[in-house]
FIBALUM-946267 format. One record per residue (C-alpha): residue number from 1; residue in one letter; x, y, z. Coordinates in nm, 3 decimals, padded with zeros to 5 digits. Each point is the difference from the previous one (the first is absolute). Last residue first. Layout:
<atoms>
   seq   type      east     north        up
   NUM      A         X         Y         Z
...
</atoms>
This chain:
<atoms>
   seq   type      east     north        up
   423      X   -03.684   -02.227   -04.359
   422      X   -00.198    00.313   -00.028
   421      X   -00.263   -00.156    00.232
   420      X    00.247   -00.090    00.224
   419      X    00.127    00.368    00.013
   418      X   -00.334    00.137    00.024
   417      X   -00.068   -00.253    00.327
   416      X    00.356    00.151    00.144
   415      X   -00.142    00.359   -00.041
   414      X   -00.374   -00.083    00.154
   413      X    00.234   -00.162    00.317
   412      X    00.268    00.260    00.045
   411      X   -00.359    00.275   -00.052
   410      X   -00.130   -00.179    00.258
   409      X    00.274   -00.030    00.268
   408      X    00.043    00.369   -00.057
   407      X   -00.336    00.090    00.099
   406      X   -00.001   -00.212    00.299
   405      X    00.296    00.167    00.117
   404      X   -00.120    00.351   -00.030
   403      X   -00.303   -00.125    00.181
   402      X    00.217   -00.138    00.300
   401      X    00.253    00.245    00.016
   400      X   -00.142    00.258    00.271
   399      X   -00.116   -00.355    00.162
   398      X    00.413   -00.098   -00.028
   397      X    00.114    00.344    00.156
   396      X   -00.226    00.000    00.299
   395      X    00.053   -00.368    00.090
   394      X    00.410    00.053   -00.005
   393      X    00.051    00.323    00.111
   392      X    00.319   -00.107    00.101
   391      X    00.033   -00.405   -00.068
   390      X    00.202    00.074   -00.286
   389      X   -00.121   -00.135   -00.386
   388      X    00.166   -00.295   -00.201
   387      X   -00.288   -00.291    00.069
   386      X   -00.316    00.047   -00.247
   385      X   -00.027    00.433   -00.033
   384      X    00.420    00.026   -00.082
   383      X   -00.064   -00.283   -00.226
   382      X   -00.305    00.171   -00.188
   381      X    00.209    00.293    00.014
   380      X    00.326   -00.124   -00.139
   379      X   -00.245   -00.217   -00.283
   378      X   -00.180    00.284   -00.106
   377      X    00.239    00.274   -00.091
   376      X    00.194    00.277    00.182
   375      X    00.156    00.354   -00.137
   374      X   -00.246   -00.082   -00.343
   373      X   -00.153    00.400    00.125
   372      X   -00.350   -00.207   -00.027
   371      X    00.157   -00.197    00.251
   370      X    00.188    00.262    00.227
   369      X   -00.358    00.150    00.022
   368      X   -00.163   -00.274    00.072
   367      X    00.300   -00.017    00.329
   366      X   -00.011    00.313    00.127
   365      X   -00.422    00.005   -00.030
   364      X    00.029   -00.302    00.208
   363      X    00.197    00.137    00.260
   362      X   -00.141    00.341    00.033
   361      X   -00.218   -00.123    00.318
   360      X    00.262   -00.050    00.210
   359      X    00.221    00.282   -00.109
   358      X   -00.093    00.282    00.284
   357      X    00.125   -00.296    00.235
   356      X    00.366    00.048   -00.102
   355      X    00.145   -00.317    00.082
   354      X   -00.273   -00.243   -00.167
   353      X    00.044    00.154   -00.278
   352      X    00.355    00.023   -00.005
   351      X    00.009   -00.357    00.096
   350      X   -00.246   -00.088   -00.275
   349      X    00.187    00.243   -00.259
   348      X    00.339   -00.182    00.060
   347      X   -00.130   -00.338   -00.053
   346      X   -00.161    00.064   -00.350
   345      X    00.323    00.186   -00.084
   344      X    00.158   -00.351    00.099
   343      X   -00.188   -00.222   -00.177
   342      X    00.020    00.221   -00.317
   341      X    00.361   -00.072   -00.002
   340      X   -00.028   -00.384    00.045
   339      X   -00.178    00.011   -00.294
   338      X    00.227    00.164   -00.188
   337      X    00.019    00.272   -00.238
   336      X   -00.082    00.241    00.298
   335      X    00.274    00.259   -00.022
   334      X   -00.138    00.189   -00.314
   333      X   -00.373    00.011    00.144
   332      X    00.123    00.207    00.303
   331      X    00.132    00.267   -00.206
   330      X   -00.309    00.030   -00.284
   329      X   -00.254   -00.029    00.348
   328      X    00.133    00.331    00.155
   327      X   -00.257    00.216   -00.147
   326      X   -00.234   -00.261    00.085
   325      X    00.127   -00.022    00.333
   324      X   -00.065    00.391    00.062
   323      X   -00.370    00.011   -00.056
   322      X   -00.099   -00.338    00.167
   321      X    00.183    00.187    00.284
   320      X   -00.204    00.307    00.014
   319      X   -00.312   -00.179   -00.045
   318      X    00.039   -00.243    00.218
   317      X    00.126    00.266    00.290
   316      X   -00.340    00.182   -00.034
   315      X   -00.229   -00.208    00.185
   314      X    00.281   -00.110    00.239
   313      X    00.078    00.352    00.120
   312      X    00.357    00.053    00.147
   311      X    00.122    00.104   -00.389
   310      X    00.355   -00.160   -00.126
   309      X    00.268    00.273   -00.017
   308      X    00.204   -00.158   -00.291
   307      X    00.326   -00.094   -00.082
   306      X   -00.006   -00.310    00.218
   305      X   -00.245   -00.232   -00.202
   304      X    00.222    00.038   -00.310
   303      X    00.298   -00.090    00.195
   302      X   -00.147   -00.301    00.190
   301      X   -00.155   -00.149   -00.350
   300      X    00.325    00.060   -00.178
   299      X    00.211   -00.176    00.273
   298      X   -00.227   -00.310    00.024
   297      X    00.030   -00.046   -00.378
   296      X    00.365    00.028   -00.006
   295      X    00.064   -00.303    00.287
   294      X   -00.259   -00.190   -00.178
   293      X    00.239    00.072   -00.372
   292      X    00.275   -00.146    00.187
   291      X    00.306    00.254    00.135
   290      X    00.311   -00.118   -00.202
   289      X    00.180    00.334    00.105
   288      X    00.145    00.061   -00.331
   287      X   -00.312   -00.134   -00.241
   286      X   -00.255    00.121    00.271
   285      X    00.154    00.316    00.019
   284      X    00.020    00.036   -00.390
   283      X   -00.402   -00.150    00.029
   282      X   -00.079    00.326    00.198
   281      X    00.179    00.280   -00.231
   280      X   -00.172   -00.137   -00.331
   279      X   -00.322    00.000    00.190
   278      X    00.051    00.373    00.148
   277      X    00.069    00.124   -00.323
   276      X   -00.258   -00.128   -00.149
   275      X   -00.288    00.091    00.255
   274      X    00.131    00.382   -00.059
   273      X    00.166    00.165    00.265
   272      X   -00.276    00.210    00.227
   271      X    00.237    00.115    00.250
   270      X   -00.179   -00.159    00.268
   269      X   -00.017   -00.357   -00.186
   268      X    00.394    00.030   -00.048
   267      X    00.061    00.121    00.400
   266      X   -00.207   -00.320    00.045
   265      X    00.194   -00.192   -00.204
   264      X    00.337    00.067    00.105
   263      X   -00.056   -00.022    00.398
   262      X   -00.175   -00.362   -00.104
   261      X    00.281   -00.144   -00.188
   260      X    00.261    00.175    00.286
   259      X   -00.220   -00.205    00.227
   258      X    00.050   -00.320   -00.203
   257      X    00.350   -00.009   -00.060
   256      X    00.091    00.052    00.350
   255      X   -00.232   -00.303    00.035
   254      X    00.217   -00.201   -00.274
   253      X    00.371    00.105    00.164
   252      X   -00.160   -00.113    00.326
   251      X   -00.098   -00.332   -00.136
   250      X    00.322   -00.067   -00.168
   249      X    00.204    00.119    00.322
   248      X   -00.196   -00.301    00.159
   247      X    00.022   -00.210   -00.335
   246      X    00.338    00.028    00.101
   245      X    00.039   -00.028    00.358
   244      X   -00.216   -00.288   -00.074
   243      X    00.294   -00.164   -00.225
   242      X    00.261    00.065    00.250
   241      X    00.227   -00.315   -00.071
   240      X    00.312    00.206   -00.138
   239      X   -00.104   -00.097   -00.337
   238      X   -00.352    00.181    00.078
   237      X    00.172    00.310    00.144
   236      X    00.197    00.086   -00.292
   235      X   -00.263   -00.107   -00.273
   234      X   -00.291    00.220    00.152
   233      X    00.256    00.283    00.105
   232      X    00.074    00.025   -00.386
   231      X   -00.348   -00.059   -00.162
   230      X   -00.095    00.266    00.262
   229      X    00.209    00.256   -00.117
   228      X    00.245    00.248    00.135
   227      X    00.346   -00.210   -00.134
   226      X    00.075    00.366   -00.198
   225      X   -00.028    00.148    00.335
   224      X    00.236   -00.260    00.218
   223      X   -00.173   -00.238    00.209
   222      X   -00.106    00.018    00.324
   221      X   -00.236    00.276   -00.111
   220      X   -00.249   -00.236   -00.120
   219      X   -00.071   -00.028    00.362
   218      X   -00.197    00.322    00.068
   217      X   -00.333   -00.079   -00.021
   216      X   -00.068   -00.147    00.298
   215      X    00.245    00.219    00.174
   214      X   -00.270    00.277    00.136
   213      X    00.101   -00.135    00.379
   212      X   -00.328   -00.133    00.129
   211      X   -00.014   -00.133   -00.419
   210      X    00.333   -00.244    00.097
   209      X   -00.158   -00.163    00.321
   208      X   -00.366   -00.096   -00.165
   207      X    00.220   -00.147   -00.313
   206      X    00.259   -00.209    00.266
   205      X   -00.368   -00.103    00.157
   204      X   -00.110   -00.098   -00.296
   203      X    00.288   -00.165   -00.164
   202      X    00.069   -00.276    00.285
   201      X    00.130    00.024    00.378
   200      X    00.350   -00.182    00.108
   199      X    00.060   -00.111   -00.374
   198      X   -00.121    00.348   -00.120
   197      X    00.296    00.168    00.168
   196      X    00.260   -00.227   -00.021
   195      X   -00.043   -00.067   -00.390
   194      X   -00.044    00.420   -00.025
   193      X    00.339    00.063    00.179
   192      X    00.168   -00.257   -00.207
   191      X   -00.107    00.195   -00.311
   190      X    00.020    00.315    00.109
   189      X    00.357    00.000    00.017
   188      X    00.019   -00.158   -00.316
   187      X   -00.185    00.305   -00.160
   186      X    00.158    00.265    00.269
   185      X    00.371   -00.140   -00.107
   184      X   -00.042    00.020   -00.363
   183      X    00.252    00.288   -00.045
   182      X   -00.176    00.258   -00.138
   181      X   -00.267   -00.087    00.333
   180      X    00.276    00.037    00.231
   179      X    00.168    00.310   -00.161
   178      X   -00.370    00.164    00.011
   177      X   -00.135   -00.049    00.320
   176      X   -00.335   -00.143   -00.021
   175      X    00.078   -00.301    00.207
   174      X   -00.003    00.282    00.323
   173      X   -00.343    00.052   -00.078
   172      X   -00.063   -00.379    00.154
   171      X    00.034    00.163    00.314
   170      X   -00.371    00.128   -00.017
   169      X   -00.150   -00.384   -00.009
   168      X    00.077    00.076    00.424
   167      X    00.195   -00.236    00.209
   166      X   -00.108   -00.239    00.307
   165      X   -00.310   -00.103   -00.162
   164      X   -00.002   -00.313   -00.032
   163      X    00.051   -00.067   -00.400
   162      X    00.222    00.323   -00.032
   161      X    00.222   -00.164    00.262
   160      X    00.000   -00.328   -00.198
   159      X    00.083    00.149   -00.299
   158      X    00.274    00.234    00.154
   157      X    00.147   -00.328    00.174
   156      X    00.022   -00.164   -00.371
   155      X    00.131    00.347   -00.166
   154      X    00.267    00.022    00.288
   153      X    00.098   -00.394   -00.097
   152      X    00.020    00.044   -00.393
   151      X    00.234    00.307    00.100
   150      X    00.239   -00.140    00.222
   149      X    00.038   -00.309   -00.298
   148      X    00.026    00.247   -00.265
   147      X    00.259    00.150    00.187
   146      X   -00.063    00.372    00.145
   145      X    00.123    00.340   -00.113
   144      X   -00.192    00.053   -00.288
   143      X   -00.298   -00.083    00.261
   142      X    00.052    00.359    00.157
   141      X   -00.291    00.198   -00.054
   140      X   -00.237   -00.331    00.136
   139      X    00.247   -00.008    00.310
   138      X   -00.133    00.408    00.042
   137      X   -00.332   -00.068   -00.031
   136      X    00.017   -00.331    00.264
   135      X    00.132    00.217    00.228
   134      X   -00.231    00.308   -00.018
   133      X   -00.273   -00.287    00.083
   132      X    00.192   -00.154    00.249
   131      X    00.060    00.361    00.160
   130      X   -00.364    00.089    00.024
   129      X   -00.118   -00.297    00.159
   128      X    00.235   -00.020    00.222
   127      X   -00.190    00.216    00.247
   126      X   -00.208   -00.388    00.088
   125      X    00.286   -00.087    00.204
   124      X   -00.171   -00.343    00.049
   123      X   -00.208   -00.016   -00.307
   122      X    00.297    00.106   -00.214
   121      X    00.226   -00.260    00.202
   120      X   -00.244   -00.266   -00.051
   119      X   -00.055    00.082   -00.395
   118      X    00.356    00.010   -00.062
   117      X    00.097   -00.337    00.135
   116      X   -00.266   -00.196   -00.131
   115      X    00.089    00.178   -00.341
   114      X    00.313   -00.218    00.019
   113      X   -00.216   -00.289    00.073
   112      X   -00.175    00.044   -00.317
   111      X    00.346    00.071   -00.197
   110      X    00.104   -00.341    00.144
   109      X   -00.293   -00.178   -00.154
   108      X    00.100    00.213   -00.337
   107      X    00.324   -00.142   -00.063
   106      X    00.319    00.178   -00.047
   105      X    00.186   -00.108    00.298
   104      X    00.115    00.273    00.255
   103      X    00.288    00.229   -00.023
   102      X   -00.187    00.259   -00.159
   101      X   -00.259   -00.023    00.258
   100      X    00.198    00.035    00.280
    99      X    00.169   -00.171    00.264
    98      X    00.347   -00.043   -00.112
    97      X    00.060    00.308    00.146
    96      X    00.255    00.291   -00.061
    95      X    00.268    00.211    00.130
    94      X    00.107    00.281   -00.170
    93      X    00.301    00.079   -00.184
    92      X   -00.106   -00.116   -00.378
    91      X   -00.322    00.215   -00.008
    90      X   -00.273   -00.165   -00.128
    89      X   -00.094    00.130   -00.352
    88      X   -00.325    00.098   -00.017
    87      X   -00.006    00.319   -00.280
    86      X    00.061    00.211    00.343
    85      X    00.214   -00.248    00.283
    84      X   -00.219   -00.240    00.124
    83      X    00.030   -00.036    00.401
    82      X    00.026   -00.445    00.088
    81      X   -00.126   -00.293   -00.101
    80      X   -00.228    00.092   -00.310
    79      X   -00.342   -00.027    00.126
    78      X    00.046    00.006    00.367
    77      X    00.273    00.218    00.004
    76      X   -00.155    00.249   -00.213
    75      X   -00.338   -00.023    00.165
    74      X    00.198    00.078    00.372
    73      X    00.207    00.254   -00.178
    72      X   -00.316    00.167   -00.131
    71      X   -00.180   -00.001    00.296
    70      X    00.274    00.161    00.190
    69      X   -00.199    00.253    00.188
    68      X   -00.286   -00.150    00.068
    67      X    00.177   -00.368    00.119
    66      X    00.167    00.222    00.289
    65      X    00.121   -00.345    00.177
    64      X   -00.087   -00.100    00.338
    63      X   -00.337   -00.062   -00.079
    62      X    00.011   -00.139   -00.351
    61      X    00.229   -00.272    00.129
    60      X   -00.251   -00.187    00.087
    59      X   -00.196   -00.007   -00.279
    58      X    00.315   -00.058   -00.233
    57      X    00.083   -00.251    00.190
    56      X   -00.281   -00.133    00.002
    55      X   -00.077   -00.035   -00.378
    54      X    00.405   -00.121   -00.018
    53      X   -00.103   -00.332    00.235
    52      X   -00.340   -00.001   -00.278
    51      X    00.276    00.004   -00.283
    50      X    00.226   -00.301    00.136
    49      X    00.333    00.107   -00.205
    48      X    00.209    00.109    00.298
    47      X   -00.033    00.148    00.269
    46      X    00.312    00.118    00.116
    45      X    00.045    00.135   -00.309
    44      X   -00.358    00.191   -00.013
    43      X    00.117    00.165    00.333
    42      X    00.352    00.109   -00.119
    41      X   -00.138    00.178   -00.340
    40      X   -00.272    00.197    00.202
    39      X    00.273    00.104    00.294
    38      X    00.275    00.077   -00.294
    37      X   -00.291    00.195   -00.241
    36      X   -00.144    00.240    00.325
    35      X    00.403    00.049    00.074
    34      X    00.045    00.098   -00.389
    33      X   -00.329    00.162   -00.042
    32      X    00.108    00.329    00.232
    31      X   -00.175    00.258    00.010
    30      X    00.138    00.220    00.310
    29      X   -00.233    00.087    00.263
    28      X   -00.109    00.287    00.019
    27      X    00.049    00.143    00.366
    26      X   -00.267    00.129    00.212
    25      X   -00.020   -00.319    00.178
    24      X    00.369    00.038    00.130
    23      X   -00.057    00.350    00.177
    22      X    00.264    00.234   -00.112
    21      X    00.248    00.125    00.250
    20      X   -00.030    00.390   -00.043
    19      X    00.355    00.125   -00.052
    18      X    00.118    00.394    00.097
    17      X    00.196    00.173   -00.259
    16      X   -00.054    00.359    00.156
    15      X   -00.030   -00.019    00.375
    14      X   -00.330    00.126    00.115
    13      X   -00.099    00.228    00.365
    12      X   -00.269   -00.021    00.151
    11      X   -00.285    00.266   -00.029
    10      X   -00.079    00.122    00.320
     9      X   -00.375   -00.019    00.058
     8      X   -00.232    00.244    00.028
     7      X   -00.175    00.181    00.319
     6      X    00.284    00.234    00.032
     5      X   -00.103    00.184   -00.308
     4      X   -00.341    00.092    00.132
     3      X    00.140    00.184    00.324
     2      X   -00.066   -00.112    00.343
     1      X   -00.094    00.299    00.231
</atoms>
């Protein structure tokens, strides 16, 4: 009988310190940028200065070269000539290329075929994307170590690249840094980089790209704290030849302005502050922020129609908000000392008539009400009634109107015949 144990298999036997040969793919390979650099630097010399030769190059060359893992070499090289050294020195002992954008001319047609470059290879290897961006951070960090020249030309193709698409309104952060703005360099930076930018699109669509990234706001801080003020960027940029950058940042500064305006006065109106206090503080706003007395006007009406929980029934909304406008008729009547002010509160409680559909029928008593309260006189309303109103709600708002109108055109009429007959 065959026992158990003879059914298994010898064991054979080792010998201590025995080598495996190690399959070649399961090696790391080394990282090495100085071969990638040598193969990049030798191709672009051999050919030469004819960009859309070096576009094809590049795209050919992209599959027999590991382009993902030297992406920063490859940007390096074609940006500055050759690997930058931290702070973006090149370093003395390595080869380098004439073919760059640093050693190209400072003009901005050039620039635009440099970009030419940059977008086909991005779209080509389109895993790039990520590295050019990282790239172009890190060149921003080191512009103290560039020539004005090398730097007027990277701001240019930046510009441009912002203006296409290729790059990201995020990498502008990188201006922020604090030595570089201290020093001036973000501000004149930004300069050439702006001229580029909007010259290839215009101020809307650099404005549409800059809010995507929350920076819209932001570029006061190119300049040092204590130069923080709109008078100052305004003056900067419009010498430099940027003057709707500035009445951009202007604009921005103004709306910022605004909301805060409205935050203020509605927390204000909830807390009850008295009507004086909250006059004095509004016309200090209007003083620093030179917001118009319209502006104002349209502000108070939204913020005193917000801080309250309107009734869904149209019989009984009237009521309710004839009831709370007259208590807020002393505030509204202090910013409507013009005309043109009136107008525009006239305006505003059309369309919010006309918006909230439990209003429709309120908007004549809104408006007598507002003129026994002397918040709007005749001659606004009459105009407002004769060719100033909105087309929404148009027909329905004008017959609610009519009589009121009538009225008013009478008692203009019986008070200019008493004045003659004073006379």
């Amino acid at each position: 009988r065959v026992s158990f144990m003879n059914n298994q298999k010898p064991q054979k036997p080792t010998l201590s310190g025995q080598r495996f040969k190690t399959r070649k793919r399961d090696e790391k390979e080394r990282f090495d940028p100085t071969q990638f650099q040598d193969c990049i630097i030798q191709g672009l010399t051999e050919t030469g200065t004819d960009l859309e030769a070096v576009a094809k190059f590049l795209d050919a060359s992209g599959a027999k070269l590991d382009y993902r893992r030297y992406a920063e070499t490859l940007f390096d090289i074609l940006v500055a000539g050759g690997m930058l050294a931290p702070g973006g020195t090149l370093a003395d002992d390595m080869t380098r290329t004439n073919v760059c954008v640093f050693a190209a001319q400072e003009d901005l047609e050039t620039m635009q075929a440099f970009a030419q470059v940059f977008n086909k290879l991005i779209r080509r290897y389109k895993y790039l994307e990520k590295g050019f961006e990282d790239e172009v951070k890190k060149l921003l960090l080191f512009l103290k170590g560039f020539s004005e020249s090398e730097r007027n030309k990277l701001a240019m193709l930046t510009g441009i690249l912002l203006a296409n698409g290729t790059l990201n309104a995020s990498i502008l952060n990188s201006l922020y840094n604090e030595n570089l703005v201290k020093e001036g360099v973000s501000a004149a930076f930004a300069v050439k980089l702006f001229k580029s930018w909007i010259n290839e699109k215009d101020i809307n669509a650099v404005a549409v790209s800059l809010r995507k990234v929350n920076m819209d706001n932001r570029l006061m801080e190119l300049f040092p704290a204590n130069k923080q003020s709109v008078e100052h960027f305004s003056k900067y940029f419009t010498e430099a030849g940027l003057k709707e950058l500035s009445e951009y940042v202007r604009n921005q500064q103004t709306i910022g302005a605004r909301k805060e305006l409205q935050k203020e006065l509605q927390e204000q109106m909830s807390r009850g502050d008295p009507f004086k206090d909250i006059i004095l503080y509004v016309k200090e706003e209007m003083k620093k922020n030179n917001i118009s007395e319209q502006t104002v006007v349209a502000i108070i009406w939204s913020s005193v129609m917000s801080t309250v929980e309107w009734n869904k029934k149209e019989e009984l909304v009237a009521e309710q908000a004839i009831k709370h406008l007259k208590q807020y008729s002393p505030l509204l009547a202090a910013f409507t000392t013009q005309g043109q002010s009136e107008l525009t509160l006239l305006l505003k409680i059309q369309e919010y008539c006309y918006d909230n559909i439990h209003f429709m029928k309120a908007f004549q008593k809104i408006v007598v009400l507002f003129y026994k309260a002397e918040v709007l006189s005749e001659e606004p309303i009459l105009k407002w009634y004769k060719d100033a109103h909105l087309a929404k709600g148009k027909s329905v708002f004008l017959e609610q109107m009519k009589k009121f109108v009538e009225w008013l055109k009478n008692a203009e009429e019986g008070k200019q015949q008493r004045g003659s007959q004073v006379e």
